[in-house]
C-alpha positions as CSV (number, residue, x, y, z in Angstrom):
1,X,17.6,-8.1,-3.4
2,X,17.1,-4.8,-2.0
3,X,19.0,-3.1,-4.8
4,X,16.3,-3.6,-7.2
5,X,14.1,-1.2,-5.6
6,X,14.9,2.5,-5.7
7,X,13.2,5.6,-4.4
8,X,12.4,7.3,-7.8
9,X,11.8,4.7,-10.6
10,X,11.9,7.0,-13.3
11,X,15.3,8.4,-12.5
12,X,18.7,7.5,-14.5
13,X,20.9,8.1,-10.9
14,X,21.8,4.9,-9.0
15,X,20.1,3.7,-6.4
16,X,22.5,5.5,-3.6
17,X,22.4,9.1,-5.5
18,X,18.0,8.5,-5.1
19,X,18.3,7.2,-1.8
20,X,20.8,10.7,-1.0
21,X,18.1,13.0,-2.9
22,X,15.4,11.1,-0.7
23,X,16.5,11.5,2.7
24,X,17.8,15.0,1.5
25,X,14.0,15.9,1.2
26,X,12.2,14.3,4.1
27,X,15.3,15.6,6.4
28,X,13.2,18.1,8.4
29,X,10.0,15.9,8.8
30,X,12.1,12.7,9.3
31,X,12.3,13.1,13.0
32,X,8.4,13.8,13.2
33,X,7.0,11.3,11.0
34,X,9.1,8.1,12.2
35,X,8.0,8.4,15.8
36,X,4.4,8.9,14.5
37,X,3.9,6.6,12.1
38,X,5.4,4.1,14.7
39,X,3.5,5.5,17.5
40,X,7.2,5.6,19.3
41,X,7.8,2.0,19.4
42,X,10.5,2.8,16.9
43,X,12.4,3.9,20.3
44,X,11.4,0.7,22.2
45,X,12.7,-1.1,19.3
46,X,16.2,0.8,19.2
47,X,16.6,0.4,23.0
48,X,16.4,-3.6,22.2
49,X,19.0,-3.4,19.9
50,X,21.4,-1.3,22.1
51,X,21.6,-3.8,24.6
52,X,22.5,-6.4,22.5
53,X,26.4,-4.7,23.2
54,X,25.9,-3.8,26.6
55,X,27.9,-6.5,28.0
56,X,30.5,-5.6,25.5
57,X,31.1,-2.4,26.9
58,X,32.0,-1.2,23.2
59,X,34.3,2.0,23.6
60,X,34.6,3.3,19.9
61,X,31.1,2.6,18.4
62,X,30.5,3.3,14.2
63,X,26.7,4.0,13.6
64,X,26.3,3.4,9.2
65,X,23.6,5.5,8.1
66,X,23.2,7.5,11.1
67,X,20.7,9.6,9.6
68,X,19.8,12.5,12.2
69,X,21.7,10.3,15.0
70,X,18.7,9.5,16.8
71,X,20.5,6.1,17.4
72,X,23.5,7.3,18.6
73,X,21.9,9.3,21.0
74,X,20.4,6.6,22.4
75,X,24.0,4.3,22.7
76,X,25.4,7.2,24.3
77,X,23.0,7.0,26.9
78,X,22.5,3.1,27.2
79,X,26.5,2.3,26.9
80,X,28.5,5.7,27.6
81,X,30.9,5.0,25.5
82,X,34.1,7.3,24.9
83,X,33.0,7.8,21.5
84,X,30.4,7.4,18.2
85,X,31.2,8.4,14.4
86,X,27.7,8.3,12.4
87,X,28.3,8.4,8.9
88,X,25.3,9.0,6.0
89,X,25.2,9.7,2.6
90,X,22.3,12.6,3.3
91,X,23.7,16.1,4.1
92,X,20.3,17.2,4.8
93,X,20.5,14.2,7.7
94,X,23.7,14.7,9.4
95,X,22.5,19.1,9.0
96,X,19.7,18.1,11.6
97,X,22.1,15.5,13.6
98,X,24.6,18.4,13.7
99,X,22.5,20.7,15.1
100,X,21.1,17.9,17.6
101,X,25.0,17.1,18.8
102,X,25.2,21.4,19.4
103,X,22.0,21.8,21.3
104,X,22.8,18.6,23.7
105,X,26.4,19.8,23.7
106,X,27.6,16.4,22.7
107,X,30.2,17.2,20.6
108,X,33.0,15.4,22.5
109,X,31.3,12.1,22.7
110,X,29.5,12.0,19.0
111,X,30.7,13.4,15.1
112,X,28.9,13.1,11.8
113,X,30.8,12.5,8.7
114,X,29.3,12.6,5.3
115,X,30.3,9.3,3.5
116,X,29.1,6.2,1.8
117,X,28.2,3.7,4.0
118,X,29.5,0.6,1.4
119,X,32.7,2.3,1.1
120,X,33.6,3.5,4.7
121,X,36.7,5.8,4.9
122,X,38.0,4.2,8.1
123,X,41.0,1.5,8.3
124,X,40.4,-2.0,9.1
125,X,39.9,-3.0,12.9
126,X,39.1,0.4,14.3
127,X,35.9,0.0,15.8
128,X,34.9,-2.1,18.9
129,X,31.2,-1.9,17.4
130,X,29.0,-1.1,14.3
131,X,25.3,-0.1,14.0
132,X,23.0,0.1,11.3
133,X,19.4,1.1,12.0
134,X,17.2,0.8,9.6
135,X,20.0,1.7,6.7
136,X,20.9,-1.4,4.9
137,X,17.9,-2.0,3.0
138,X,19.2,1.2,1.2
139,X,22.5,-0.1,0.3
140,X,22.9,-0.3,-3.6
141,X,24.9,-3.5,-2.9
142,X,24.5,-5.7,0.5
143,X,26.8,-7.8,0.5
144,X,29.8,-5.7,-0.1
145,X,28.3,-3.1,2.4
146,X,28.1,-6.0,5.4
147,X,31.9,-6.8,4.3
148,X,32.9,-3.4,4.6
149,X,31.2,-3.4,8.3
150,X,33.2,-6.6,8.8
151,X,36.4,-4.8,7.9
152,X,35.9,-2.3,10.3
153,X,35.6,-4.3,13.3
154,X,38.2,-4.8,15.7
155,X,38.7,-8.9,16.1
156,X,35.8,-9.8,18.4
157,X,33.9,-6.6,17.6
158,X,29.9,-7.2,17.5
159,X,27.6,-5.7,14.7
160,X,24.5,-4.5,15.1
161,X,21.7,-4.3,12.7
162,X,18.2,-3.4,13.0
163,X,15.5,-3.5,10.1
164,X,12.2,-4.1,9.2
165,X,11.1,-7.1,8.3
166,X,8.3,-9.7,6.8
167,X,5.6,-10.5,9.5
168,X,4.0,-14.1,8.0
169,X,1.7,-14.6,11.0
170,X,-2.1,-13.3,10.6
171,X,-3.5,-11.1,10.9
172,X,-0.4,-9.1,11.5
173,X,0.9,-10.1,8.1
174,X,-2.4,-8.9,6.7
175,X,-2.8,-5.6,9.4
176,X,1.2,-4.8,8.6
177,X,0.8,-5.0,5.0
178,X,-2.2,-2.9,4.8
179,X,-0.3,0.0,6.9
180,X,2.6,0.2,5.6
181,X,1.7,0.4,1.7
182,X,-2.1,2.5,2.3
183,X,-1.6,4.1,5.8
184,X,2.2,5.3,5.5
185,X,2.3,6.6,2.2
186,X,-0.8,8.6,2.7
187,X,0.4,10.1,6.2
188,X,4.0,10.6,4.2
189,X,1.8,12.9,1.5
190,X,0.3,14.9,4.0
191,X,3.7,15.9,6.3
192,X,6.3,15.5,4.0
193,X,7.4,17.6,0.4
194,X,8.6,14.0,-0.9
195,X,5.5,11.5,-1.0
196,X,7.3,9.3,-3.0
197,X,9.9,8.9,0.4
198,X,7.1,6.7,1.9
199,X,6.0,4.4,-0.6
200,X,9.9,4.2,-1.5
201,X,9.6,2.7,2.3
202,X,7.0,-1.1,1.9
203,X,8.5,-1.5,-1.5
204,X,12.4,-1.4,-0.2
205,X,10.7,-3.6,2.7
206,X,9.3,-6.2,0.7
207,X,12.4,-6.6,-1.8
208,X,14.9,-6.8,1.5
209,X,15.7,-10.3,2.2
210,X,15.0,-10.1,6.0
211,X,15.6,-13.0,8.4
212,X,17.8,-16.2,7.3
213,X,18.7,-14.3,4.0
214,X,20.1,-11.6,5.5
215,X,21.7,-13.9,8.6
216,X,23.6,-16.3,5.6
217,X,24.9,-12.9,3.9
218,X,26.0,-11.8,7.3
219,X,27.8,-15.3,7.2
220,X,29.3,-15.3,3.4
221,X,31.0,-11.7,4.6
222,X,32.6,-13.4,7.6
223,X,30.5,-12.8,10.8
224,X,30.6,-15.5,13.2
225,X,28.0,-16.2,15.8
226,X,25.2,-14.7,13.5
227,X,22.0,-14.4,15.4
228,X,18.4,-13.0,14.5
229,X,16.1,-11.8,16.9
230,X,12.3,-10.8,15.8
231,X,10.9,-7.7,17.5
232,X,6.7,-7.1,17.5
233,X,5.9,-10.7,15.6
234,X,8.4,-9.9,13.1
235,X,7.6,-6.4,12.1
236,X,11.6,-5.9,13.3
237,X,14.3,-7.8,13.5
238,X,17.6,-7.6,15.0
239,X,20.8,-9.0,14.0
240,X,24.1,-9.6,15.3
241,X,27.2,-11.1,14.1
242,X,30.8,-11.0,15.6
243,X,33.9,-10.6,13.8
C-alpha cells in the first residue's frame, strides 16, 4: 500500500508530517518542474479528468490536496462553478496558490484552507463534487481518506481522482520506468533544494495500488458506479465513483 513508502526514510515523523516537509520544500519549483518534466501533458491529462463532471454541472466542488491549485484553476474554467475549497496539508503549497487566487483576482470563486486531507473539516453531504489530482498516493492511510471523500459528497455527488499509474505494455513499461526513477530524480536534483522530492515520486508510484486495487477500495468505502479510465497507455489513470 502506498503508506509504506515515505518521502524521507530515515525520519521518525509519519508519513503525512514528511510528505508536509516535502511539498513545503519543492513549493516554489513545483509549478516549474511538473509541467517540464511532463512536457505539459500533465495539463492535457487534468483537462480529461475535468470533464468527467461536466455533465454534472457540479456547483460546490472540494479539490483534496490542492497543492498550488493548478487544478482548480482549471475547473473554474472548464465548469464555472459558483465555488472551489482546495485543501493541503503544505503551507508552502496553498502560499503559492494564495498568491495565484490574488493575481487572477479569483478570490470569490476559489479558497485554500490548510487541513488534512484524511480528516476533512467539512460536514457530511456538502459538496456536489471532490477532486484529487495526483494526492492520494500521499495519503498515510487510503482507505479511510476515500471514505472521508465519500462523506463529503452530497447523495449523487461524483469523485474525481487522477494518479499515476503502472504502464505494463512495452516498451512504454520499460521507457516509463526508466524516466521516472533515472530521468526525474536527476532533473529534480538540478531545479529543486529537495532531491529526495523526486525519487520520493517512482517509489510512492510503484507502491500505489493503481487500477482495479484502487477501483475495489473506491468500492469497500461506498462509491457506486466506480469506473477507471487509462490516460497515455496507462502512465494515468482516472477514476470516478458516485456516492
Amino acid at each position: 500500500m502506498s503508506n509504506t513508502v515515505t518521502p524521507y526514510q530515515n525520519e521518525q515523523a509519519t508519513k503525512k508530517e514528511q510528505v508536509a516537509d516535502m511539498f513545503n520544500n519543492i513549493s516554489k519549483t513545483y509549478d516549474f518542474l511538473n509541467h517540464f518534466m511532463s512536457l505539459g501533458i500533465d495539463i492535457i491529462w487534468r483537462k480529461k479528468a475535468i470533464n468527467k463532471l461536466k455533465a454534472d454541472k457540479p456547483q460546490l466542488i472540494l479539490d483534496v490536496a490542492t497543492g498550488t491549485g493548478d487544478f482548480a484553476f482549471e475547473a473554474l474554467k472548464i465548469l464555472k462553478p459558483k465555488k472551489i475549497i482546495g485543501v493541503d496539508i503544505s503551507r508552502g503549497m496553498l502560499d503559492v496558490a494564495d498568491q495565484k487566487i490574488a493575481k487572477r483576482g479569483l478570490g470569490d470563486q476559489f479558497e485554500v484552507h490548510l487541513g488534512d486531507s484524511e480528516r476533512l473539516l467539512f460536514d457530511a453531504d456538502t459538496f456536489d463534487a471532490v477532486t484529487v489530482a495526483y494526492g492520494v498516493r500521499n495519503f498515510e492511510n487510503l482507505q479511510a481518506g476515500l471514505a472521508d471523500i465519500h462523506r463529503v459528497l452530497k447523495p449523487g455527488g461524483r469523485a474525481v481522482v487522477l494518479e499515476f499509474s503502472k504502464p505494463k505494455a512495452f516498451p512504454i513499461k520499460q521507457l516509463y520506468n526508466f524516466y521516472f526513477n533515472y530521468i526525474t530524480p536527476g532533473i529534480g536534483k538540478v531545479f529543486s533544494k529537495d532531491a529526495r522530492a523526486y525519487s520520493y515520486l517512482p517509489e510512492s508510484v510503484a507502491a500505489f495500488p493503481d487500477g482495479q486495487a484502487f477501483v475495489s477500495l473506491m468500492d469497500k468505502v461506498g462509491f457506486k458506479n466506480t469506473k477507471q479510465t487509462p490516460l497515455a497507455f496507462g502512465i494515468c489513470s482516472i477514476y470516478t465513483g458516485v456516492k
